[in-house]
Backbone as XML, in Angstrom:
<?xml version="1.0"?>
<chain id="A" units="angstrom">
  <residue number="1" name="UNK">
    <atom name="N" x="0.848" y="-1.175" z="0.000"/>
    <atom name="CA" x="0.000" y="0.000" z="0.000"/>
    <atom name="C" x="0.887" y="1.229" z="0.000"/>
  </residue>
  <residue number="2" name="UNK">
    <atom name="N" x="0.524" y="2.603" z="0.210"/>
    <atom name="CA" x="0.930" y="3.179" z="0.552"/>
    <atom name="C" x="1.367" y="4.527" z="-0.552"/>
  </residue>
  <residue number="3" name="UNK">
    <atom name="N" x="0.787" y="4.403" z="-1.410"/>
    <atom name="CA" x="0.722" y="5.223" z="-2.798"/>
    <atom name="C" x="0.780" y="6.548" z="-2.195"/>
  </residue>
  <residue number="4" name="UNK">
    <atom name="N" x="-0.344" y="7.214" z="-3.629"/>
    <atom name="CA" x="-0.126" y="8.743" z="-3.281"/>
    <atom name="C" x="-1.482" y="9.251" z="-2.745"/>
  </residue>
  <residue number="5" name="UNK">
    <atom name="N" x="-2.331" y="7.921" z="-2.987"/>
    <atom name="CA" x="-4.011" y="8.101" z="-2.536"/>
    <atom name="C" x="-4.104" y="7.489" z="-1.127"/>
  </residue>
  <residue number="6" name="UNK">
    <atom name="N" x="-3.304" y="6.835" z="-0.105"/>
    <atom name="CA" x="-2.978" y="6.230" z="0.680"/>
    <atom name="C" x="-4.023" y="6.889" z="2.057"/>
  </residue>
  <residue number="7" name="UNK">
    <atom name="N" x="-4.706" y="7.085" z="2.572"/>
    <atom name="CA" x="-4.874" y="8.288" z="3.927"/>
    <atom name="C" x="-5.283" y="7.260" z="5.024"/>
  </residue>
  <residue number="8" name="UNK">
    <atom name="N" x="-4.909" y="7.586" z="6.467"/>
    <atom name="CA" x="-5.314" y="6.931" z="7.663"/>
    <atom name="C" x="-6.821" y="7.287" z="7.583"/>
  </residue>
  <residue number="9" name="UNK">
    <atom name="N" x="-7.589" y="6.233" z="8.687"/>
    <atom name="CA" x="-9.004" y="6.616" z="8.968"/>
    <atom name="C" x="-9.054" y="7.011" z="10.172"/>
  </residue>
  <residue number="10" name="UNK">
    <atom name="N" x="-8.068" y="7.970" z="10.734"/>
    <atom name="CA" x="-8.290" y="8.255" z="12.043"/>
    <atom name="C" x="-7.864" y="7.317" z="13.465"/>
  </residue>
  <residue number="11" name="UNK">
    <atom name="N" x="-8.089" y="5.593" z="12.887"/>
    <atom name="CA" x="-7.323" y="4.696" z="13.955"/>
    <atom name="C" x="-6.902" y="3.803" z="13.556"/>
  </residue>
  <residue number="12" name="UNK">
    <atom name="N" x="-5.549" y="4.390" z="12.994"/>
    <atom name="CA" x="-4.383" y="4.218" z="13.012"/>
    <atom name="C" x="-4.501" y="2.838" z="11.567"/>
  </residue>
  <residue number="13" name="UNK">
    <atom name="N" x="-5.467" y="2.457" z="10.745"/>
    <atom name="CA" x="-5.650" y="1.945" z="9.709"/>
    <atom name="C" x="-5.544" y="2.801" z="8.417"/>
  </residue>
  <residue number="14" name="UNK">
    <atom name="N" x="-4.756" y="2.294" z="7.516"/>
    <atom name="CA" x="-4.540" y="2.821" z="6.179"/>
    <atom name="C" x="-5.522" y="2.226" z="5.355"/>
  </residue>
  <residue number="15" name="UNK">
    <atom name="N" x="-5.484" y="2.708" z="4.686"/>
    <atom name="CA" x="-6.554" y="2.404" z="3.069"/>
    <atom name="C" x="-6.339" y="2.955" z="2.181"/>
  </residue>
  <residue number="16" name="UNK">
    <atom name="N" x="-6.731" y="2.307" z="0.807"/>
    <atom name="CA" x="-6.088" y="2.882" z="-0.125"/>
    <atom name="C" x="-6.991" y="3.563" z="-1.014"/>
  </residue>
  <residue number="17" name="UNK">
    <atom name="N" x="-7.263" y="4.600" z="-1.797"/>
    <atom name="CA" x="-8.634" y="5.070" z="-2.155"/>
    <atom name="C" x="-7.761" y="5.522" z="-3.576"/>
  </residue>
  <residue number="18" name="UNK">
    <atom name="N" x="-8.238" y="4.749" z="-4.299"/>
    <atom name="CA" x="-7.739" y="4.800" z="-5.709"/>
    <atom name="C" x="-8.930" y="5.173" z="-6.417"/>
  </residue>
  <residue number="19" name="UNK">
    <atom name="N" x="-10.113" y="5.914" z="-6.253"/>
    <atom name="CA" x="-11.044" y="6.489" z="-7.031"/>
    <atom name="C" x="-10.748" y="8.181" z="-6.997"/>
  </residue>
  <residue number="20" name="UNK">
    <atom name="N" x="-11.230" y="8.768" z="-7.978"/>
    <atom name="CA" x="-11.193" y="10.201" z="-7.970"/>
    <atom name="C" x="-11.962" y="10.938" z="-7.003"/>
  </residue>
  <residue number="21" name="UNK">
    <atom name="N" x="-12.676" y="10.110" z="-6.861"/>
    <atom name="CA" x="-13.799" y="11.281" z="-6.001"/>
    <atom name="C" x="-13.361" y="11.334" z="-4.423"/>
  </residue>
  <residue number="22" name="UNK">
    <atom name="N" x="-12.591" y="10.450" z="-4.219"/>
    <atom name="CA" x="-12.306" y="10.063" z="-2.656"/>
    <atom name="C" x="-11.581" y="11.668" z="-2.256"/>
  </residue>
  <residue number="23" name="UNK">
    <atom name="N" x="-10.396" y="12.197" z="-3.204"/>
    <atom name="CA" x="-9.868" y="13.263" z="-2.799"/>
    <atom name="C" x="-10.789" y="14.740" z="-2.808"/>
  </residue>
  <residue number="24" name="UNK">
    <atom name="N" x="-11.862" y="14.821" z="-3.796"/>
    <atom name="CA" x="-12.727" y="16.034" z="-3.680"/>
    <atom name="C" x="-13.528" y="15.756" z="-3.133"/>
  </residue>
  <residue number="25" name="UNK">
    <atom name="N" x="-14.156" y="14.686" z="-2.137"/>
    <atom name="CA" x="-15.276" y="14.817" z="-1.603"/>
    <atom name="C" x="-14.708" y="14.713" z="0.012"/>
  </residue>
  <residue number="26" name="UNK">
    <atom name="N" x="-13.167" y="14.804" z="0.165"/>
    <atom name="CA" x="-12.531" y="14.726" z="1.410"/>
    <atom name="C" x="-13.286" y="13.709" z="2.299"/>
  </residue>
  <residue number="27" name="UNK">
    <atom name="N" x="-13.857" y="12.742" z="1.492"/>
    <atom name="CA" x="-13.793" y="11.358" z="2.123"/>
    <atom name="C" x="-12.445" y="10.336" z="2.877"/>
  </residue>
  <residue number="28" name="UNK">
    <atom name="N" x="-12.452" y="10.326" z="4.224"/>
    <atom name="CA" x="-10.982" y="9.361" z="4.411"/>
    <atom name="C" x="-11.092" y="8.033" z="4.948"/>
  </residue>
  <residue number="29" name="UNK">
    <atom name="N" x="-12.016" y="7.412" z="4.727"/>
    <atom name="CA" x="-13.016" y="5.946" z="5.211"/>
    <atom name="C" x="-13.298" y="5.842" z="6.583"/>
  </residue>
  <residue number="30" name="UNK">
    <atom name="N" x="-13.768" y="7.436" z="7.345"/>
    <atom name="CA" x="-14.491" y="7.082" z="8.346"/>
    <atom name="C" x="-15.553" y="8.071" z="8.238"/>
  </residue>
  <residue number="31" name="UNK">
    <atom name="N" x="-16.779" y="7.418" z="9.112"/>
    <atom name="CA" x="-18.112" y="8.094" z="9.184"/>
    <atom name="C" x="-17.929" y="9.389" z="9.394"/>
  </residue>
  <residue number="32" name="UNK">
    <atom name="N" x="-17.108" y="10.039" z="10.485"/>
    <atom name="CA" x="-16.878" y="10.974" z="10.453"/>
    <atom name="C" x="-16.301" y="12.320" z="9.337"/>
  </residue>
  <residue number="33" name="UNK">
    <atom name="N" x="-16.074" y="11.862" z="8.837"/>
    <atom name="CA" x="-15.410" y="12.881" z="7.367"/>
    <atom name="C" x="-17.396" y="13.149" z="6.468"/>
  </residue>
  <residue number="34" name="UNK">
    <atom name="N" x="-18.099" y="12.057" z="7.091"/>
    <atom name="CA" x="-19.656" y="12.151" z="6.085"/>
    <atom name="C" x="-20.318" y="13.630" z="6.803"/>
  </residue>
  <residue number="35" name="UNK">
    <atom name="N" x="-20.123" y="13.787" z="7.523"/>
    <atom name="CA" x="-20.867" y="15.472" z="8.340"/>
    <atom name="C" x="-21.072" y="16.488" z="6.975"/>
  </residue>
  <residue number="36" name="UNK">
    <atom name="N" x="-22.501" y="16.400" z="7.109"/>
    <atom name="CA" x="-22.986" y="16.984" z="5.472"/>
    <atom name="C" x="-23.135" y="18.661" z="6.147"/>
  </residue>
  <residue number="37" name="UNK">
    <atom name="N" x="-23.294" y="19.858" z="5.382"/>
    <atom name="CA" x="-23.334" y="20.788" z="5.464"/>
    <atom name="C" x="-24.880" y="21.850" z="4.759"/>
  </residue>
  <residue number="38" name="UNK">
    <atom name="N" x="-25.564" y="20.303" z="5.123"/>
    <atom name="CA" x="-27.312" y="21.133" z="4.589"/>
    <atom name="C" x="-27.838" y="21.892" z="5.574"/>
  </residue>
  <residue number="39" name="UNK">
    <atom name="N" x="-28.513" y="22.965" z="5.771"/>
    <atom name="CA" x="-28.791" y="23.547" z="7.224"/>
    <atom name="C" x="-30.410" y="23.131" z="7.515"/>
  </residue>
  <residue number="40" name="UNK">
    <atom name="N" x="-30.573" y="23.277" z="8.412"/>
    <atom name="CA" x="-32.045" y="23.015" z="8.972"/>
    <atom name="C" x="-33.041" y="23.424" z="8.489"/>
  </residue>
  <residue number="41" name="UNK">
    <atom name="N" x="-34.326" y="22.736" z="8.285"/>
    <atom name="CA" x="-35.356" y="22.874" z="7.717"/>
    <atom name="C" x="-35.276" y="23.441" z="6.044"/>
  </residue>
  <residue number="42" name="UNK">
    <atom name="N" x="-34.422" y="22.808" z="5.537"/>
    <atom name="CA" x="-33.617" y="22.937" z="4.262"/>
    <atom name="C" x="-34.771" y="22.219" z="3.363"/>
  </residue>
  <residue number="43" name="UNK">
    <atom name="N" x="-35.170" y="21.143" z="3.413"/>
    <atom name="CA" x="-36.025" y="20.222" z="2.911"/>
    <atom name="C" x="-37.252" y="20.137" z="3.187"/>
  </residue>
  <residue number="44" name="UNK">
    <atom name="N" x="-38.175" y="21.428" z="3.217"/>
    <atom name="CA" x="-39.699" y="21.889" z="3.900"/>
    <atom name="C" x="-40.687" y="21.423" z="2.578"/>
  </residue>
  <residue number="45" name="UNK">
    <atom name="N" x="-41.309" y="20.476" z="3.006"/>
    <atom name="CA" x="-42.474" y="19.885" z="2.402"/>
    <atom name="C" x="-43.490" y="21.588" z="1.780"/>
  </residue>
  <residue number="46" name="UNK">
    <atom name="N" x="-43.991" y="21.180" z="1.074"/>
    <atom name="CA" x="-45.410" y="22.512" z="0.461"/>
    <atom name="C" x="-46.490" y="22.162" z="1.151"/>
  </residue>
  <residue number="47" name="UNK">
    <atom name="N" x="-47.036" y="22.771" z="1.263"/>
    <atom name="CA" x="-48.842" y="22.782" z="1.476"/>
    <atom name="C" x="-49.370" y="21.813" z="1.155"/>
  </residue>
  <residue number="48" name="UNK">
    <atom name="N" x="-50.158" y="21.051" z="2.342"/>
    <atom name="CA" x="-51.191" y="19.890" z="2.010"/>
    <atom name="C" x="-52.715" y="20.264" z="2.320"/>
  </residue>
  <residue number="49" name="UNK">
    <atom name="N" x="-52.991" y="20.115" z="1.662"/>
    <atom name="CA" x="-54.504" y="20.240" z="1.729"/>
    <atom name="C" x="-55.379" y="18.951" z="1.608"/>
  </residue>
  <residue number="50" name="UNK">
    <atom name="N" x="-56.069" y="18.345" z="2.774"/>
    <atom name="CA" x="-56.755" y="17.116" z="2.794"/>
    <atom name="C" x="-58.339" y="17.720" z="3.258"/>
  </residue>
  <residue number="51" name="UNK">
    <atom name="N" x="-59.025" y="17.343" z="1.671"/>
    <atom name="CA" x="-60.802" y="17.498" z="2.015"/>
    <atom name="C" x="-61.149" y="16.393" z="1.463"/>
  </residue>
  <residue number="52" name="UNK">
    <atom name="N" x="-61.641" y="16.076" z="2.568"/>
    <atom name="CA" x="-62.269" y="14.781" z="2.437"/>
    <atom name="C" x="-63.893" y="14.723" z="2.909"/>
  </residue>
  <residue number="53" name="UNK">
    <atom name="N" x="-64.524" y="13.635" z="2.478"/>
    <atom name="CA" x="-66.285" y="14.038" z="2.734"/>
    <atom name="C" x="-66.967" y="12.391" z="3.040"/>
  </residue>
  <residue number="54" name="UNK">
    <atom name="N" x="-67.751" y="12.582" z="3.783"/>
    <atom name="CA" x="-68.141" y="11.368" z="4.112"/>
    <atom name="C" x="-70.429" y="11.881" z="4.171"/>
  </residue>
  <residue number="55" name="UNK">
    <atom name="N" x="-70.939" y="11.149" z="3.297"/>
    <atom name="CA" x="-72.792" y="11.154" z="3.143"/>
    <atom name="C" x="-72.663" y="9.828" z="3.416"/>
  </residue>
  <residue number="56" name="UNK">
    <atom name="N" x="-74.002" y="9.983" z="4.962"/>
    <atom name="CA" x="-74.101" y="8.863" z="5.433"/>
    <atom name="C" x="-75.921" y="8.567" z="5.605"/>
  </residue>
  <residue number="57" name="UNK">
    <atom name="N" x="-76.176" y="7.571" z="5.694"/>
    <atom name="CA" x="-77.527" y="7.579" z="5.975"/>
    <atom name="C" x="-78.752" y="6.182" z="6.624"/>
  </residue>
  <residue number="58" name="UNK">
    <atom name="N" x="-78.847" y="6.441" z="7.522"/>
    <atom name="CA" x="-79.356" y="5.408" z="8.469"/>
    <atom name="C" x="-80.506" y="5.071" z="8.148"/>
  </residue>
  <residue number="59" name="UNK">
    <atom name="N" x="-81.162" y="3.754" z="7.747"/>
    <atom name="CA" x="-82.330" y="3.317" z="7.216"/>
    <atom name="C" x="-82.646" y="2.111" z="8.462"/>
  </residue>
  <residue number="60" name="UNK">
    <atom name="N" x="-83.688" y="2.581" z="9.003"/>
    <atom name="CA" x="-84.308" y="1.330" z="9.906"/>
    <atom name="C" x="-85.191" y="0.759" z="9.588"/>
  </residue>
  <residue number="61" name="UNK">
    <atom name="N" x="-84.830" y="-0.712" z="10.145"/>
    <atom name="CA" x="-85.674" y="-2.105" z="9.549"/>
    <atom name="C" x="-86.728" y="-2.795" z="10.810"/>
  </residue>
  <residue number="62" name="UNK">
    <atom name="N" x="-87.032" y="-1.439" z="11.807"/>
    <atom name="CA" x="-87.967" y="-1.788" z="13.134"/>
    <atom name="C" x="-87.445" y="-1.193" z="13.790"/>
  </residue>
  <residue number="63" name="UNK">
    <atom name="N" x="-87.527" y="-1.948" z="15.283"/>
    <atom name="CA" x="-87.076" y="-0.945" z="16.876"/>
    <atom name="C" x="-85.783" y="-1.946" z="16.655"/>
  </residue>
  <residue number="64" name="UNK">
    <atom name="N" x="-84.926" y="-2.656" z="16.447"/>
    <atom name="CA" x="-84.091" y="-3.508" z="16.784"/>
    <atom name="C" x="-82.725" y="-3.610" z="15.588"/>
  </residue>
  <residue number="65" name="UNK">
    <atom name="N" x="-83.409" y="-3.680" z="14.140"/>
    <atom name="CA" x="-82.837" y="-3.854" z="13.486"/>
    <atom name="C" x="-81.949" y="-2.527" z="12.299"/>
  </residue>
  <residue number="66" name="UNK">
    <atom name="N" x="-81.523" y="-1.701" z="11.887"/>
    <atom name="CA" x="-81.018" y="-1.125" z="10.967"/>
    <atom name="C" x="-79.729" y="-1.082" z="10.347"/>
  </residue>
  <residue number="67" name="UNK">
    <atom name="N" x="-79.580" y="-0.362" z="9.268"/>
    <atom name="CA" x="-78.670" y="-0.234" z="7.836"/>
    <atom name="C" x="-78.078" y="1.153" z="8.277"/>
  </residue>
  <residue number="68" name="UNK">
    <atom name="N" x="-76.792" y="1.491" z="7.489"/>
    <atom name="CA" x="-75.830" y="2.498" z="7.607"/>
    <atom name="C" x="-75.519" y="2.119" z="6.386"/>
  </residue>
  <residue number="69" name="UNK">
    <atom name="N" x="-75.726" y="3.276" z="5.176"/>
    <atom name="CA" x="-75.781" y="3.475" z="4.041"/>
    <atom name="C" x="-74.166" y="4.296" z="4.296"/>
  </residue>
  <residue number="70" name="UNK">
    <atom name="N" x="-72.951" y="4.245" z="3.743"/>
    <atom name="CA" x="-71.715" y="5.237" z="3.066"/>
    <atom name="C" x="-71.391" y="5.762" z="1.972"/>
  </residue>
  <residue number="71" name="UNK">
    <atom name="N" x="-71.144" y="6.472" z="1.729"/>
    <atom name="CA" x="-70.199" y="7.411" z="0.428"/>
    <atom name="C" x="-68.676" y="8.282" z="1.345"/>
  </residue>
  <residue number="72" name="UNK">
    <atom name="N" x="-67.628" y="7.542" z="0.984"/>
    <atom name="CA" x="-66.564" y="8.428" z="1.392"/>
    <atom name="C" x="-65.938" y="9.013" z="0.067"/>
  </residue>
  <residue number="73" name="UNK">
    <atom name="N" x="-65.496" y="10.116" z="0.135"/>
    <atom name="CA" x="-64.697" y="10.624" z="-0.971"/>
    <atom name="C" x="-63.174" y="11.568" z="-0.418"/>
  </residue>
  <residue number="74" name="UNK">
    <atom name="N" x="-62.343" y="10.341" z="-0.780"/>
    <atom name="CA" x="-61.461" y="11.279" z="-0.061"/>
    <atom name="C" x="-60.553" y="11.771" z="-0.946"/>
  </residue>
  <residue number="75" name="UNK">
    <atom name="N" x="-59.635" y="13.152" z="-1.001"/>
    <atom name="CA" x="-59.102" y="14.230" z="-1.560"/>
    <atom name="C" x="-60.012" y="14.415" z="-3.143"/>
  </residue>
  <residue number="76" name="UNK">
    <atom name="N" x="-61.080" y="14.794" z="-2.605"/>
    <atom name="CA" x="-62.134" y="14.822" z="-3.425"/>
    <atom name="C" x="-61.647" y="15.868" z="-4.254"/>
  </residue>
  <residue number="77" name="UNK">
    <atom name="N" x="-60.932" y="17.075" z="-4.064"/>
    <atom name="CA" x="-60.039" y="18.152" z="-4.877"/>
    <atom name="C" x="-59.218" y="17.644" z="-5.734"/>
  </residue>
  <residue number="78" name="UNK">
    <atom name="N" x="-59.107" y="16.524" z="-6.005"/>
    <atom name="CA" x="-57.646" y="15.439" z="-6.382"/>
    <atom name="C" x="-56.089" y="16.526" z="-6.713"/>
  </residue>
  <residue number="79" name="UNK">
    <atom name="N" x="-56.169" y="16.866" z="-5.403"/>
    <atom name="CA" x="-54.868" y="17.950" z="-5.540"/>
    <atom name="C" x="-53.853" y="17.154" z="-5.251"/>
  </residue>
  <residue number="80" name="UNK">
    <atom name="N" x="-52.433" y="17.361" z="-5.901"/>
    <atom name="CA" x="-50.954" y="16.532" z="-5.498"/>
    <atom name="C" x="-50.646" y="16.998" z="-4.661"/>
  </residue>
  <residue number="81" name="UNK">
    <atom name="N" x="-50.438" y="16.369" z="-3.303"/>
    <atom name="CA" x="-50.064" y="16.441" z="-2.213"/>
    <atom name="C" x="-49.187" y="15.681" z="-1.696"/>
  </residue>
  <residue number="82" name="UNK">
    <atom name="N" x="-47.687" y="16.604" z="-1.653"/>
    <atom name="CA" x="-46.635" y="15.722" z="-1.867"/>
    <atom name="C" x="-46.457" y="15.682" z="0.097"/>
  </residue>
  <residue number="83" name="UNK">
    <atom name="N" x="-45.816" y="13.989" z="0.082"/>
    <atom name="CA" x="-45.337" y="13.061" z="0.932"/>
    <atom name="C" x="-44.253" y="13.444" z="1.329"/>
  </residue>
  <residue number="84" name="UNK">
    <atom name="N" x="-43.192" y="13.714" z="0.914"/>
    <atom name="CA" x="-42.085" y="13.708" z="1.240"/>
    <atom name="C" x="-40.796" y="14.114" z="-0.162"/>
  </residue>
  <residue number="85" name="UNK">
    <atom name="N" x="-39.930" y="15.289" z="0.441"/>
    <atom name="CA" x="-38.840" y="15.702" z="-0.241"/>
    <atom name="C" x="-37.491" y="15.403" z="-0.094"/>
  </residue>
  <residue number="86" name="UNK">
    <atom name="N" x="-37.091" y="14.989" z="-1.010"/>
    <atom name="CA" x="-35.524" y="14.520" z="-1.162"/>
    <atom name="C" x="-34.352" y="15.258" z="-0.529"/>
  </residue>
  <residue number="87" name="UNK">
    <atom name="N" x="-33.722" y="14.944" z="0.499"/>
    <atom name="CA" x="-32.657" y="15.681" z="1.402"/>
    <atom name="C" x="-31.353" y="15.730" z="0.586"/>
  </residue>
  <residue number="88" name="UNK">
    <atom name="N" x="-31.378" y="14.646" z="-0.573"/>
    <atom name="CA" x="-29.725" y="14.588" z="-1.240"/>
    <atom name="C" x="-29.450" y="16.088" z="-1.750"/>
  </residue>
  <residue number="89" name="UNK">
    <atom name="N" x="-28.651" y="16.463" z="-2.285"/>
    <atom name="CA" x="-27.887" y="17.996" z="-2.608"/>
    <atom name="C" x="-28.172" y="18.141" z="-3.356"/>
  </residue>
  <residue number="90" name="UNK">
    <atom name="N" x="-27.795" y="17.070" z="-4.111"/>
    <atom name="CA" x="-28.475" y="16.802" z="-6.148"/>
    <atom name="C" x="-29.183" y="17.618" z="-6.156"/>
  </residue>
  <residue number="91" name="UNK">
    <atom name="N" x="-30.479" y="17.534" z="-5.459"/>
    <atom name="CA" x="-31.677" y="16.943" z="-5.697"/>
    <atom name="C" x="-32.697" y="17.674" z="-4.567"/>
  </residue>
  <residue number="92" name="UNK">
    <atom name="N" x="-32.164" y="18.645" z="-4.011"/>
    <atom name="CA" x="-33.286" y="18.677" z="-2.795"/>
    <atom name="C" x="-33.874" y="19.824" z="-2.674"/>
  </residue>
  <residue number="93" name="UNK">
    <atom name="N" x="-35.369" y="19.316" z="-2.475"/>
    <atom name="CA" x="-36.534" y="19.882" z="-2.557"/>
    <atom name="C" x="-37.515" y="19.242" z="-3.563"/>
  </residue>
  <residue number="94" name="UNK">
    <atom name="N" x="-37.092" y="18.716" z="-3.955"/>
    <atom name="CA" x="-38.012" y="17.740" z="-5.108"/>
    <atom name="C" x="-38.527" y="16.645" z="-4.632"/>
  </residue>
  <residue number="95" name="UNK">
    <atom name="N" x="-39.750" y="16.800" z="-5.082"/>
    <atom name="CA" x="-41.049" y="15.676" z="-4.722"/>
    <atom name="C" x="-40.117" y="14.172" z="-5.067"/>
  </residue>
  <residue number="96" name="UNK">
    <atom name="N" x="-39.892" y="13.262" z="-3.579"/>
    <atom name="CA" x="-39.691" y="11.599" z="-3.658"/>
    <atom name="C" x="-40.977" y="10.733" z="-3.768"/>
  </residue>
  <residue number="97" name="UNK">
    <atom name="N" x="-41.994" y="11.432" z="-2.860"/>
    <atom name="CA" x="-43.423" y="10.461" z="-2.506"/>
    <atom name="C" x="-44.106" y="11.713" z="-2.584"/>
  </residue>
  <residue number="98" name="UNK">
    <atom name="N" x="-45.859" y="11.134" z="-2.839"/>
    <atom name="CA" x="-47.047" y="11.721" z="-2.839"/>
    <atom name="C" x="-48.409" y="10.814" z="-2.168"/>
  </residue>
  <residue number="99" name="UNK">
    <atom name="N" x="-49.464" y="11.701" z="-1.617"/>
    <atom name="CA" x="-50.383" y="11.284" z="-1.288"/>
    <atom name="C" x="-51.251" y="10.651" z="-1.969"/>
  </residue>
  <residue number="100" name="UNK">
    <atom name="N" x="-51.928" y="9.373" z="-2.273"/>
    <atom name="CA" x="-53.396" y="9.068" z="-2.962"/>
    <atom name="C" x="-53.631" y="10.169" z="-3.812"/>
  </residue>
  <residue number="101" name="UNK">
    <atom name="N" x="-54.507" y="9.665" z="-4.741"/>
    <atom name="CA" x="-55.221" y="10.936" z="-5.649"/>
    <atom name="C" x="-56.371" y="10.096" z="-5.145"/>
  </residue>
  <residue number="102" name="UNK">
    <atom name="N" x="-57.560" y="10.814" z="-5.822"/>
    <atom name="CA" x="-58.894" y="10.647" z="-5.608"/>
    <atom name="C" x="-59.106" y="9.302" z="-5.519"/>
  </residue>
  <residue number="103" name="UNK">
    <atom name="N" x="-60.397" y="9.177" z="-4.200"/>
    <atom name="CA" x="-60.502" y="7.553" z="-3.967"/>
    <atom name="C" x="-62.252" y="8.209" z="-3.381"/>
  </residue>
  <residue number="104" name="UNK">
    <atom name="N" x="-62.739" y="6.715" z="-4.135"/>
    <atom name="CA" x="-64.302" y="6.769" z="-3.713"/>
    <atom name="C" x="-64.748" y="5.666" z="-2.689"/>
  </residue>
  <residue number="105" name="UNK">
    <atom name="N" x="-65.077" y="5.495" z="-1.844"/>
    <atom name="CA" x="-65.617" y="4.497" z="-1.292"/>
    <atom name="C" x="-66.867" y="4.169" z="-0.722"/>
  </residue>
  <residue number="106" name="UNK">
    <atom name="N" x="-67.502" y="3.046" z="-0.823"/>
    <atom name="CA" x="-69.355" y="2.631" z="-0.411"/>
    <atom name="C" x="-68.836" y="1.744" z="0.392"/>
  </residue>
  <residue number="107" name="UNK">
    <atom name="N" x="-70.014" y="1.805" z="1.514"/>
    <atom name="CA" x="-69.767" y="1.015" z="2.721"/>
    <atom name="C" x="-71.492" y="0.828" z="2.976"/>
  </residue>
  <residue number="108" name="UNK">
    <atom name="N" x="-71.684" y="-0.733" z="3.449"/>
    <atom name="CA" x="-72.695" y="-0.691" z="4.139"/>
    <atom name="C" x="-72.178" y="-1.281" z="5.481"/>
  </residue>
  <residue number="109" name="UNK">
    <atom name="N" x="-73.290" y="-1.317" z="6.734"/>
    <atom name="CA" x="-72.701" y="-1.284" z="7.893"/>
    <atom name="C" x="-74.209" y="-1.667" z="8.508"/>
  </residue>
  <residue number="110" name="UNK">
    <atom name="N" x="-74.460" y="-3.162" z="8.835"/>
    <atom name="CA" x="-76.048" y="-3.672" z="9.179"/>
    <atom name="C" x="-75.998" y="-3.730" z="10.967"/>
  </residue>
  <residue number="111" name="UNK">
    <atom name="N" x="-76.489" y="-2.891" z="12.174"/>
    <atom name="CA" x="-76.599" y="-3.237" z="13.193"/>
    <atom name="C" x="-78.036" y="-3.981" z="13.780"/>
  </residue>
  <residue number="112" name="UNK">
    <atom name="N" x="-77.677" y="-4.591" z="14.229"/>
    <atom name="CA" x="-78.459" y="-5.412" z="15.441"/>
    <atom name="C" x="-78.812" y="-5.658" z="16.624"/>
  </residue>
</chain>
């Protein structure tokens, strides 16, 4: 070992880092050299807006028996409502994940 790319990792182990990027990204093969320099709340999600709606309606079958009729509609606006933003440097602030788009749902629901 012991070239011109050669660097300790801090205890007392050599390694040899024969890629280019090892010297500009002042990588020296310990965790410690990774301490990124993004500052706080760097990666702030946008505006979510969740309207959602639920028509319900109770039909009785006597003193004992009835029905629960549903309609859910949820992000009935079908607005993109992003999940989560990418922290890499590349890349950050840009939509990784998003919420559902429009979803309908019927439910019945018989008590006794």
């Amino acid at each position: 070992m012991g070239g011109k790319n050669s660097q300790s990792d801090g205890f007392g182990n050599k390694s040899n880092l024969n890629f280019p990027g090892a010297v500009y990204c002042n990588f020296n093969g310990s965790l410690l050299s990774l301490d990124g320099n993004l500052g706080r709340n760097s990666g702030v999600t946008p505006w979510t807006v969740f309207n959602d709606i639920r028509v319900s309606r109770r039909i009785s079958f006597g003193e004992r028996m009835s029905m629960d009729a549903m309609v859910d509609i949820f992000n009935i606006a079908n607005r993109y409502n992003v999940a989560a933003v990418s922290p890499l440097y590349t890349n950050a602030g840009q939509a990784t994940a998003a919420y559902d788009p429009r979803q309908i749902q019927f439910g019945l629901k018989v008590n006794w």
